[in-house]
C-alpha positions in Angstrom: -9.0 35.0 -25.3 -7.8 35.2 -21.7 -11.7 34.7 -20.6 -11.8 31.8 -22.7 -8.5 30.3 -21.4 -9.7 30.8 -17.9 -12.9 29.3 -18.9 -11.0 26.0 -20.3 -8.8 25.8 -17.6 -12.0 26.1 -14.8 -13.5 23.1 -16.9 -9.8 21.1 -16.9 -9.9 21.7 -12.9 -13.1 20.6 -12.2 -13.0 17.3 -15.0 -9.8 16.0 -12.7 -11.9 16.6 -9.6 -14.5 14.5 -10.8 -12.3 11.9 -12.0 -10.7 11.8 -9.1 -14.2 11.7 -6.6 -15.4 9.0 -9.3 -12.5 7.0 -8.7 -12.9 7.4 -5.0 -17.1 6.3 -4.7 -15.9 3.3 -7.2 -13.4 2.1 -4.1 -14.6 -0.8 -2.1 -14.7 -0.4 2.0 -16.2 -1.8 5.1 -17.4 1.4 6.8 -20.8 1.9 7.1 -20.4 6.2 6.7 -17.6 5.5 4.0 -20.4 3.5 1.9 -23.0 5.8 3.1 -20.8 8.7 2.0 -19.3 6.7 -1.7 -23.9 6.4 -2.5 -24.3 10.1 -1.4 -21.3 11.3 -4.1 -22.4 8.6 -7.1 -25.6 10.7 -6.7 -24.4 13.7 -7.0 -22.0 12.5 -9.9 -25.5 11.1 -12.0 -26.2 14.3 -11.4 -23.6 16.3 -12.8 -23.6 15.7 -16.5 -26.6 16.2 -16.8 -26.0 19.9 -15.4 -23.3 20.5 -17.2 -25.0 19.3 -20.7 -27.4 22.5 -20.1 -25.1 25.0 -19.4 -26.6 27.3 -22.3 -29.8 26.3 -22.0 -32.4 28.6 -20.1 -32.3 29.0 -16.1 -35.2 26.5 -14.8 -37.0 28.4 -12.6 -39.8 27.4 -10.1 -42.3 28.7 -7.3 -41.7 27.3 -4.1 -44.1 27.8 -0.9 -46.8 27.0 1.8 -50.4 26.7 0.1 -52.5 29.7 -0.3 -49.4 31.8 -0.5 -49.7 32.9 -4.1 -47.3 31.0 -6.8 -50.2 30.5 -9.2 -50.9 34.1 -9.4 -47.4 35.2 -9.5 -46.7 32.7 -12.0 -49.7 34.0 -14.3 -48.6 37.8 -13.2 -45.1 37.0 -14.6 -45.9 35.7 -18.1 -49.0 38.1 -18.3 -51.4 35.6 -18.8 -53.6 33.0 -16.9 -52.4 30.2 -17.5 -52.7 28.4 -13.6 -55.4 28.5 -11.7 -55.2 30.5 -8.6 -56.3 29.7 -5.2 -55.9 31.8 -1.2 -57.3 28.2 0.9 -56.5 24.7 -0.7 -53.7 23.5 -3.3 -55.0 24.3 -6.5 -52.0 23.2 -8.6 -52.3 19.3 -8.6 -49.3 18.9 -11.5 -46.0 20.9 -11.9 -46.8 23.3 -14.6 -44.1 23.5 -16.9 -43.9 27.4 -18.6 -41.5 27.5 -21.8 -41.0 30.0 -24.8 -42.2 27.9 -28.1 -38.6 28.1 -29.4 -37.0 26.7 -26.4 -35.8 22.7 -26.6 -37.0 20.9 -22.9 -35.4 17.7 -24.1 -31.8 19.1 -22.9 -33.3 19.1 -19.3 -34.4 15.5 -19.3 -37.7 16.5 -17.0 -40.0 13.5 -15.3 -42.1 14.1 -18.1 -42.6 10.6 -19.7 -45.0 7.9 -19.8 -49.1 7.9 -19.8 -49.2 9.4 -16.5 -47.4 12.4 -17.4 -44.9 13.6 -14.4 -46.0 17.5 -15.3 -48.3 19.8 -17.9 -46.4 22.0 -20.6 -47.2 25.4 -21.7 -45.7 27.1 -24.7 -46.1 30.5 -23.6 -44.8 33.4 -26.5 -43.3 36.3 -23.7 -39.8 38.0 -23.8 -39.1 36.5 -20.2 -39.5 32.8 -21.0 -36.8 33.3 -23.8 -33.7 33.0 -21.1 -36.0 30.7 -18.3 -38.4 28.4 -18.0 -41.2 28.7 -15.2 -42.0 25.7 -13.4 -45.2 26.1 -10.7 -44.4 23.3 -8.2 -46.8 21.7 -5.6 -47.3 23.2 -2.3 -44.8 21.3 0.1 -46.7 21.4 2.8 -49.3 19.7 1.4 -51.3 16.9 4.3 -50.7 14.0 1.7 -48.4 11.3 2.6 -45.3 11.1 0.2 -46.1 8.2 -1.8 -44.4 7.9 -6.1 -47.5 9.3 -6.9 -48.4 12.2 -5.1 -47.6 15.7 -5.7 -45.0 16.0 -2.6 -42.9 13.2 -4.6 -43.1 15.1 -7.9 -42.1 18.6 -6.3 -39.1 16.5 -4.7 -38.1 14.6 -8.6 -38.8 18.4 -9.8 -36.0 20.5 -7.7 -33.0 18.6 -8.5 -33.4 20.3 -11.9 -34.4 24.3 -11.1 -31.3 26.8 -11.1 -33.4 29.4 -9.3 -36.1 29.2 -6.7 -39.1 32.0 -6.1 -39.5 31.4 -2.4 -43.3 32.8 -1.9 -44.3 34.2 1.4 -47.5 35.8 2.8 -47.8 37.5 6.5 -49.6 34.3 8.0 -47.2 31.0 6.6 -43.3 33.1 6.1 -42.9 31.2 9.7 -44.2 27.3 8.1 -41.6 25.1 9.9 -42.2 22.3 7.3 -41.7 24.7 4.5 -38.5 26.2 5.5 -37.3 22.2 6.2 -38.1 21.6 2.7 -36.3 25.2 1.5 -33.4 23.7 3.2 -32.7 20.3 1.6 -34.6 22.1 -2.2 -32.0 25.2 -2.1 -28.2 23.2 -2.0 -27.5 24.2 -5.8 -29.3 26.6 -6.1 -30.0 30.5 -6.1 -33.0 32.1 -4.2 -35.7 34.9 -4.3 -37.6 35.6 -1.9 -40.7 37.5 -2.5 -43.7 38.1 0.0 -46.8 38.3 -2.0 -50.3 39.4 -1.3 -49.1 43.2 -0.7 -52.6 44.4 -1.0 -54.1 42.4 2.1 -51.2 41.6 4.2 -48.5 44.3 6.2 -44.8 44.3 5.2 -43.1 41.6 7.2 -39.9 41.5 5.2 -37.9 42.7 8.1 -38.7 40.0 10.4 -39.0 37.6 7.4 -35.2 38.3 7.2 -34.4 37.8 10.5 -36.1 34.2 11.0 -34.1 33.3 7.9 -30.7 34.6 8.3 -29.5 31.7 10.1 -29.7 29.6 7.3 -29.3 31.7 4.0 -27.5 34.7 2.6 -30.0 37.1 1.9 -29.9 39.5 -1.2 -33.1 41.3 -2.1 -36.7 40.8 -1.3 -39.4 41.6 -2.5 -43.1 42.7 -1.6 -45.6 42.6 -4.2 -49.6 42.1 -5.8 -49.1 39.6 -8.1 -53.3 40.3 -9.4 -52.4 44.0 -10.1 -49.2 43.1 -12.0 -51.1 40.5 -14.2 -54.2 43.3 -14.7 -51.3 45.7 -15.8 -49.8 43.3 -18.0 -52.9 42.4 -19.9 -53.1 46.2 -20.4 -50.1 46.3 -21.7 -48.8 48.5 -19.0 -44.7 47.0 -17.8 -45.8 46.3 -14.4 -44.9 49.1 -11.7 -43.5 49.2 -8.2 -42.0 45.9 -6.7 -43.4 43.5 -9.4 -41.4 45.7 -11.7 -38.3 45.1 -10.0 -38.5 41.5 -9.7 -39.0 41.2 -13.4 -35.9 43.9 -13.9 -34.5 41.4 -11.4 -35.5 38.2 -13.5 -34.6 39.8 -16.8 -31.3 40.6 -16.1 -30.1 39.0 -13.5 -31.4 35.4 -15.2 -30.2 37.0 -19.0 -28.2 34.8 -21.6 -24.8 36.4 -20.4 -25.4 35.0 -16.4 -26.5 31.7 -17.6 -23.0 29.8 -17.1 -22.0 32.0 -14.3 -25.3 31.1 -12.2 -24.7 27.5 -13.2 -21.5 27.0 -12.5 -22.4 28.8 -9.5 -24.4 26.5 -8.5 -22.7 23.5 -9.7 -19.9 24.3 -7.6 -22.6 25.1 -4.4 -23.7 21.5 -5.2 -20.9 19.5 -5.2 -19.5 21.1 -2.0 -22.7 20.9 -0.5 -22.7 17.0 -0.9 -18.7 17.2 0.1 -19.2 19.1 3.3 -22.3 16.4 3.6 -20.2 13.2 3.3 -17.4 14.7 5.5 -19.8 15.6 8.6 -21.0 11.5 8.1 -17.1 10.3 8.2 -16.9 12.7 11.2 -19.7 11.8 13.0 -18.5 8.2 12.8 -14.8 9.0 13.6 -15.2 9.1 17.6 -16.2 5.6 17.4 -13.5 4.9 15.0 -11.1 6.6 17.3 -12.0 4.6 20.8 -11.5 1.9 18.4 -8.3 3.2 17.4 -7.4 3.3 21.1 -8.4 -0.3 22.0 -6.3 -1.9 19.6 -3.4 0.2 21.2 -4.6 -0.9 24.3 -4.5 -4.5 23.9 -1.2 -4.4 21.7 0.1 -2.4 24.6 -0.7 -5.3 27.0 1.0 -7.8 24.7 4.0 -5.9 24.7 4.2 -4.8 28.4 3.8 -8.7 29.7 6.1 -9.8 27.2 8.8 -7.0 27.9 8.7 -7.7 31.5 9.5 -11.4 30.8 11.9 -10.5 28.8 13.9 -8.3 31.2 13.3 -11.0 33.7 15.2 -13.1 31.4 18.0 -11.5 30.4 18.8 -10.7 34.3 19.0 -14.0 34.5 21.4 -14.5 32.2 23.3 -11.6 32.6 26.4 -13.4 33.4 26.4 -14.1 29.5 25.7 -11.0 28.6 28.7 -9.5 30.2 30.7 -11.7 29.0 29.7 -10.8 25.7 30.3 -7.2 26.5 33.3 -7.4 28.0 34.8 -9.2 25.1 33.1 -6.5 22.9 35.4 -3.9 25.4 38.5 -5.5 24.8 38.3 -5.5 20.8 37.8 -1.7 21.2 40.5 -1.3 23.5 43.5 -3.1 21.7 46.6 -3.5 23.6 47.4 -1.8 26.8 48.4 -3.0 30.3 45.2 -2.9 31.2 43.5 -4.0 28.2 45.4 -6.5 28.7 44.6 -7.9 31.9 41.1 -7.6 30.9 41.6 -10.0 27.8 43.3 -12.6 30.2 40.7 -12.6 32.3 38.1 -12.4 29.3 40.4 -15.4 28.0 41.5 -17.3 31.2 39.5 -20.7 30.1 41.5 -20.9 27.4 44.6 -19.7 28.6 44.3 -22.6 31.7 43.9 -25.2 29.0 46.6 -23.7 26.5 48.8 -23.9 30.0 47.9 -27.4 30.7 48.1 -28.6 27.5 52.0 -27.6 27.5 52.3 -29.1 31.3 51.2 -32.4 30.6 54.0 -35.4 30.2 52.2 -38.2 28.8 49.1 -39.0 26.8 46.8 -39.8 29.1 47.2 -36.2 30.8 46.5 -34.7 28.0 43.5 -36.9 27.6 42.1 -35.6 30.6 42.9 -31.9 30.3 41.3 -32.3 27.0 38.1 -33.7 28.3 37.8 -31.7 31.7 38.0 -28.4 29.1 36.2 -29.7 26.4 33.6 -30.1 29.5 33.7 -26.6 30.4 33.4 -25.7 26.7 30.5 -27.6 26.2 28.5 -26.3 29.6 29.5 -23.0 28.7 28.0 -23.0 24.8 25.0 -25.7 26.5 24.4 -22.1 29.1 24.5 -20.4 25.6 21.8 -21.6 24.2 19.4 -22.1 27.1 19.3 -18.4 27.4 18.5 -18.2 23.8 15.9 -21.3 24.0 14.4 -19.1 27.1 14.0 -16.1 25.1 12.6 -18.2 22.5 10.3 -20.1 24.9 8.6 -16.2 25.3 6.9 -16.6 22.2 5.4 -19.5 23.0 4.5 -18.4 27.2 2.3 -15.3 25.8 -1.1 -14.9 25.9 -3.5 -17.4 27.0 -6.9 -18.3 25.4 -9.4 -16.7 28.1 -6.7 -13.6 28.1 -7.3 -13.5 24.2 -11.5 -14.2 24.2 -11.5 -11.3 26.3 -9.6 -9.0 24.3 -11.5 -10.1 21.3 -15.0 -9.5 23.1 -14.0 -5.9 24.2 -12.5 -5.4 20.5 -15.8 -6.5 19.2 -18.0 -3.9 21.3 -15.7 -0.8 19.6 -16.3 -2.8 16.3 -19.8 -2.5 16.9 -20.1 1.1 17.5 -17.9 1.9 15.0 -19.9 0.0 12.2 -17.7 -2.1 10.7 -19.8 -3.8 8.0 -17.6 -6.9 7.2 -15.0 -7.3 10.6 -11.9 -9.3 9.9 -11.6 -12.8 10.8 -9.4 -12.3 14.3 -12.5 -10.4 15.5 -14.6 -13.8 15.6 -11.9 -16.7 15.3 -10.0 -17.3 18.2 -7.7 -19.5 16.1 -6.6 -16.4 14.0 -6.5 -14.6 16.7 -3.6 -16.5 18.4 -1.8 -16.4 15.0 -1.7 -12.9 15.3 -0.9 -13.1 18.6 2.4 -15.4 18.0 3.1 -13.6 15.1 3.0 -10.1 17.7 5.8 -11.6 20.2 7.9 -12.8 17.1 8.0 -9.1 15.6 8.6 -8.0 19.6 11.6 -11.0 20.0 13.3 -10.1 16.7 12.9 -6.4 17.4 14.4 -7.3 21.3 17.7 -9.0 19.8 18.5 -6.2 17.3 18.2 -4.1 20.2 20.1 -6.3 22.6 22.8 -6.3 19.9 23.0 -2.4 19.8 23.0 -2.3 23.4 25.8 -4.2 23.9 27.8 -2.2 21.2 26.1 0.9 22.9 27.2 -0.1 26.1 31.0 -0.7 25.1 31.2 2.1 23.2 30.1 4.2 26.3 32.2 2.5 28.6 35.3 2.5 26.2 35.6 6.6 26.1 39.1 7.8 26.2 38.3 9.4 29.7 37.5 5.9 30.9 40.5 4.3 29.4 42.8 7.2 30.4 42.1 7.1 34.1 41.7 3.2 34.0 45.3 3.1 32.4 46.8 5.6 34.8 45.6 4.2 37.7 46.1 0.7 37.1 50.0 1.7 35.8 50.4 2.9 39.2 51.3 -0.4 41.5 53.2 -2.0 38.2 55.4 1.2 37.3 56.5 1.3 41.1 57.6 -2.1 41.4 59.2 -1.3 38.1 61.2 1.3 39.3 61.6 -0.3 42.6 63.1 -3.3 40.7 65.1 -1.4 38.1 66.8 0.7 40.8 68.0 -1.9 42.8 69.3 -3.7 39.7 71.2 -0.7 37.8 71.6 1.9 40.7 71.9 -0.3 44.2 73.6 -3.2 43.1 76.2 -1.0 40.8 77.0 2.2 42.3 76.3 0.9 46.0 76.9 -2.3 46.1 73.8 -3.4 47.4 73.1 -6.8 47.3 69.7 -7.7 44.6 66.3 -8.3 45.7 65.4 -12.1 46.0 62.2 -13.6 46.6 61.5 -12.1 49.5 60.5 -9.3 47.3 59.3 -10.2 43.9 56.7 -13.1 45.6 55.0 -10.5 47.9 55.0 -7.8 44.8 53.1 -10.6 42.5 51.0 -11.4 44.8 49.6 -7.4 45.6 50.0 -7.1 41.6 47.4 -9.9 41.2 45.5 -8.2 43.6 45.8 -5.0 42.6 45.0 -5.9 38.6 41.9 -7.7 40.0 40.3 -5.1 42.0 40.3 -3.0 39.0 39.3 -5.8 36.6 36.2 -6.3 39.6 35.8 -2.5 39.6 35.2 -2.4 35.9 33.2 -5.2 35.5 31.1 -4.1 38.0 30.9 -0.7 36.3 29.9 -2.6 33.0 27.8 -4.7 35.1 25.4 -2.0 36.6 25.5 0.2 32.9 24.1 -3.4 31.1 21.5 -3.7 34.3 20.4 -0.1 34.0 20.1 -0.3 30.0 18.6 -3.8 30.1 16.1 -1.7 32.1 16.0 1.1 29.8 15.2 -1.4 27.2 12.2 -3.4 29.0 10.6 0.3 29.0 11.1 1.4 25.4 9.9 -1.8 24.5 6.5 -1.8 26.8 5.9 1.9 25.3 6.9 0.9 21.6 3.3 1.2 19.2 5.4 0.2 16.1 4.3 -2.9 13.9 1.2 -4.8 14.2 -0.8 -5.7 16.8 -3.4 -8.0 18.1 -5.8 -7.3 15.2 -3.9 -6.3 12.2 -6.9 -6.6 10.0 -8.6 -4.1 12.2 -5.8 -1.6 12.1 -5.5 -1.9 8.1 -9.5 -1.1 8.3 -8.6 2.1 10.4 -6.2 3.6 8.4 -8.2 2.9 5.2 -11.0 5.1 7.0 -8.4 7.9 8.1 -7.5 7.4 4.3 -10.7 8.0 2.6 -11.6 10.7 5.4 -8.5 12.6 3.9 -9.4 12.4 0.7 -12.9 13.7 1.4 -10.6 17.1 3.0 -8.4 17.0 0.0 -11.1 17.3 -2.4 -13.3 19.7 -0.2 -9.9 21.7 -0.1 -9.1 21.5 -3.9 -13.1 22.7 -4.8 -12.6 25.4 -2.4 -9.2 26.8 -4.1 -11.0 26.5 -7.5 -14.1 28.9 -6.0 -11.7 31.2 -4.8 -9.0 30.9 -7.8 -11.7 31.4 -10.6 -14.4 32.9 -8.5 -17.3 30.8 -8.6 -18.3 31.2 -5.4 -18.7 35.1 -5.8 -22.6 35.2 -5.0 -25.0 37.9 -7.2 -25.7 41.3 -5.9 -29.3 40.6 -6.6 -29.8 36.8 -5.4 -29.8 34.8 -2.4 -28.5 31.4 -1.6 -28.1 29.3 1.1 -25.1 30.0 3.7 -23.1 26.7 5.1 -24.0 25.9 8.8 -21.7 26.7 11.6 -20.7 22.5 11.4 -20.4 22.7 7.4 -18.2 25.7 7.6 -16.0 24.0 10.6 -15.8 21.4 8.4 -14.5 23.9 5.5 
């Protein structure tokens, strides 16, 4: 029961991967690799159900190998009858040769075998191996014919997608064939390899270096060296083969029985699917470089945007500075309250109104309240009219950004990383300079509105630094200084001098020259402090105009573009996400434990990087 739980739960695992890989090669995109990549697993899904629909069926197994090497005669050795014809110079099998036990059903493996020009030849063949395979002889693959839908070089490639196990043949002359061992690379992804070296009663042993040239590129389990013509002679004597042929058949019967049917399978079901994974991940990363530079120009060109339009910007609100403090410094005096000093800083915040409130009460007759009316409501009106020329100003930055031979040239430099990075269907800023200046107003907008709510926390910033109790203690105590002693001076004279010694009291001889230094003295400090506020509003206005030309948040110059960029980083994670998840379920339920006895192809060193 626990086998058969863990067997449901394997299937459950690898349903919602497929579900989930379906769903991503249905999703529409503009990248040439994505597309490339969404064909290359829509293959490989056509592909699946019908390997899964045979998982109890026999092991399809075929010969694979340079002419003259001997797949005939091992075939006919295997099943103990001649049933190919054999050949040592040219290609003597012309069709696949299908070899299958009478009882066994070939419908479930859904073979190119339809139609008047039949695609293979069948042979029922009544022997205890074909019971758990089926023996297909395949053309030679080096064969000098061109690959045309006809020839035999086309049929051997329609044949492999549907063999479980391939019998590599060798001999001491063709185990080094270049175009062979091209062909063994693309025919064994799925599948599980012998490799046997026939011809052992012409040819030396050659296994050792056979090994060696192929241990780059597969993982190799046993080989084998034998005579195929003595084991068929033997068979048809009824004598079990002997020596190496006998172990390849121990090797075929056992390792290829009922009971390793789903685990060879599933084996290479798994080998498949990660095999085109690892495939469609090295096209996505071969394509990401020029993604990347891509990546980096539309940085580039948001980054000029923003570094001409910060510069106006700090250029601006120097200008206007003188609002700005005022702004602050009424912002100081909220946070303060009342306190001597406080105080004189809200008069002088305040004195515009306090002059008029002064006037007001001075005048005598209509007509001079008239005119300190209208000489205020002047002032009122220049002041609000200052107001919101600095806000038009800002305003105007929107409209004083980019100009049209500054944008054709970012969109022709934009359109040369488009290029490279095959973008099938670019965006309509890429070609249209109309939508490109929409993007490009729309870019200082977002960087004006972003500005003011940082304006408005630098102010509060700003006050709030410059309104720490340390500040406003030694502010306080300083500034109490001059007051408190003409306090005392005056409070002695009147309760200790004039009473106990009969001094006479201080007239204005006194209290006109002690005004005076005490506006002086409250105005130096009210000029030191607004100077202090001055230079902390200069220095974070600067502060600002950097953080603003560095900024690489919101959307740039080509927001299209950047929405195709992160929809390639998107499906490139997925690809890693469901390489990952395939991996954990070869590990978790061991599927990708290989068999003692057979061989399969090993990842390359970029394959496993990418693993």
């Amino acid at each position: 029961m626990t086998a058969e739980l863990a067997q449901l739960e394997l299937l459950a695992n690898v349903d919602d991967l497929v579900s989930r890989l379906t769903g991503w090669a249905g999703e529409s995109s503009v990248w040439e690799s994505v597309q490339q990549s969404q064909s290359l697993v829509k293959r490989l899904l056509s592909r699946l159900e019908p390997l899964r629909g045979r998982v109890e069926a026999p092991l399809v197994v075929a010969t694979f190998g340079g002419t003259g090497v001997g797949k005939s005669s091992l075939v006919n050795a295997l099943v103990g009858q001649e049933v190919t014809t054999s050949g040592r110079q040219r290609p003597t099998t012309t069709l696949p040769i299908v070899l299958a036990h009478p009882q066994t059903d070939l419908s479930v493996y859904q073979l190119p075998a339809d139609g008047q020009d039949a695609e293979l030849r069948i042979v029922r063949v009544d022997t205890p191996l074909l019971r758990d395979i089926v023996i297909i002889d395949c053309p030679d693959p080096d064969t000098s014919e061109s690959e045309t839908a006809s020839s035999n070089l086309a049929r051997l490639h329609r044949l492999l997608p549907f063999c479980d196990v391939l019998l590599y043949v060798g001999t001491q002359q063709k185990y080094r064939s270049a175009r062979v061992s091209d062909e063994l690379l693309q025919a064994a992804s799925g599948c599980r390899l012998v490799f046997i070296q026939s011809h052992a009663d012409l040819d030396s042993d050659i296994r050792e270096d056979w090994r060696k040239h192929l241990s780059p590129q597969f993982q190799i389990a046993e080989m084998f060296f034998v005579n195929s013509r003595q084991a068929l002679q033997e068979q048809q004597g009824g004598i079990r083969p002997t020596g190496e042929f006998g172990r390849l058949m121990d090797l075929l019967m056992q390792e290829l029985s009922i009971t390793q049917r789903v685990r060879i399978r599933r084996s290479n079901l798994m080998g498949l699917v990660q095999e085109v994974l690892n495939h469609a991940r090295q096209l996505l990363a071969t394509n990401a470089t020029e993604v990347e530079r891509l990546e980096q120009g539309l940085v580039e060109q948001r980054q000029r945007v923003t570094e001409r339009m910060s510069g106006r910007l700090r250029d601006e609100l120097l200008v206007s500075r003188g609002l700005w403090e005022r702004r602050l410094l009424g912002q100081v005096t909220q946070m303060w309250g009342y306190s001597p000093f406080a105080s004189v800083l809200k008069i002088w915040h305040s004195q515009a109104s306090l002059l008029a409130s002064f006037s007001l009460m001075r005048s005598q007759t209509t007509a001079q309240m008239a005119l300190v009316g209208l000489v205020h409501g002047t002032r009122w009106l220049t002041s609000q009219q200052q107001e919101h020329e600095a806000e038009r100003r800002l305003d105007s930055l929107v409209s004083a950004g980019m100009t049209d031979s500054e944008l054709r040239e970012a969109q022709m430099v934009i359109a040369g990383y488009v290029h490279s990075a095959k973008l099938t269907r670019p965006p309509q800023e890429t070609s249209s300079l109309e939508s490109l200046r929409h993007s490009a107003v729309g870019l200082q907008r977002e960087f004006l509105a972003d500005a003011a709510r940082r304006i408005d926390d630098l102010i509060m910033a700003t006050a709030k630094r410059n309104s720490h109790w340390m500040t406003r203690y030694r502010y306080e105590l300083l500034f109490a200084l001059l007051p408190g002693f003409l306090l005392y001076r005056a409070g002695r004279n009147f309760f200790y001098d004039s009473f106990w010694l009969e001094k006479p009291l201080l007239d204005t001889n006194f209290y006109l020259p002690a005004a005076l230094f005490l506006a002086c003295w409250a105005g130096a400090f009210v000029m030191s402090y607004t100077w202090r506020l001055r230079r902390g509003l200069t220095r974070r206005i600067e502060e600002l105009a950097r953080q603003l030309a560095q900024g690489h948040a919101g959307v740039g110059l080509f927001p299209g573009l950047e929405q195709n960029c992160g929809e390639f980083a998107y499906h490139r994670d997925q690809l890693d996400q469901f390489s990952f998840r395939l991996e954990s379920i070869r590990q978790n339920y061991r599927v990708s434990q290989v068999e003692d006895r057979l061989s399969l192809r090993q990842d390359s060193p970029d394959q496993a990087a990418l693993r």
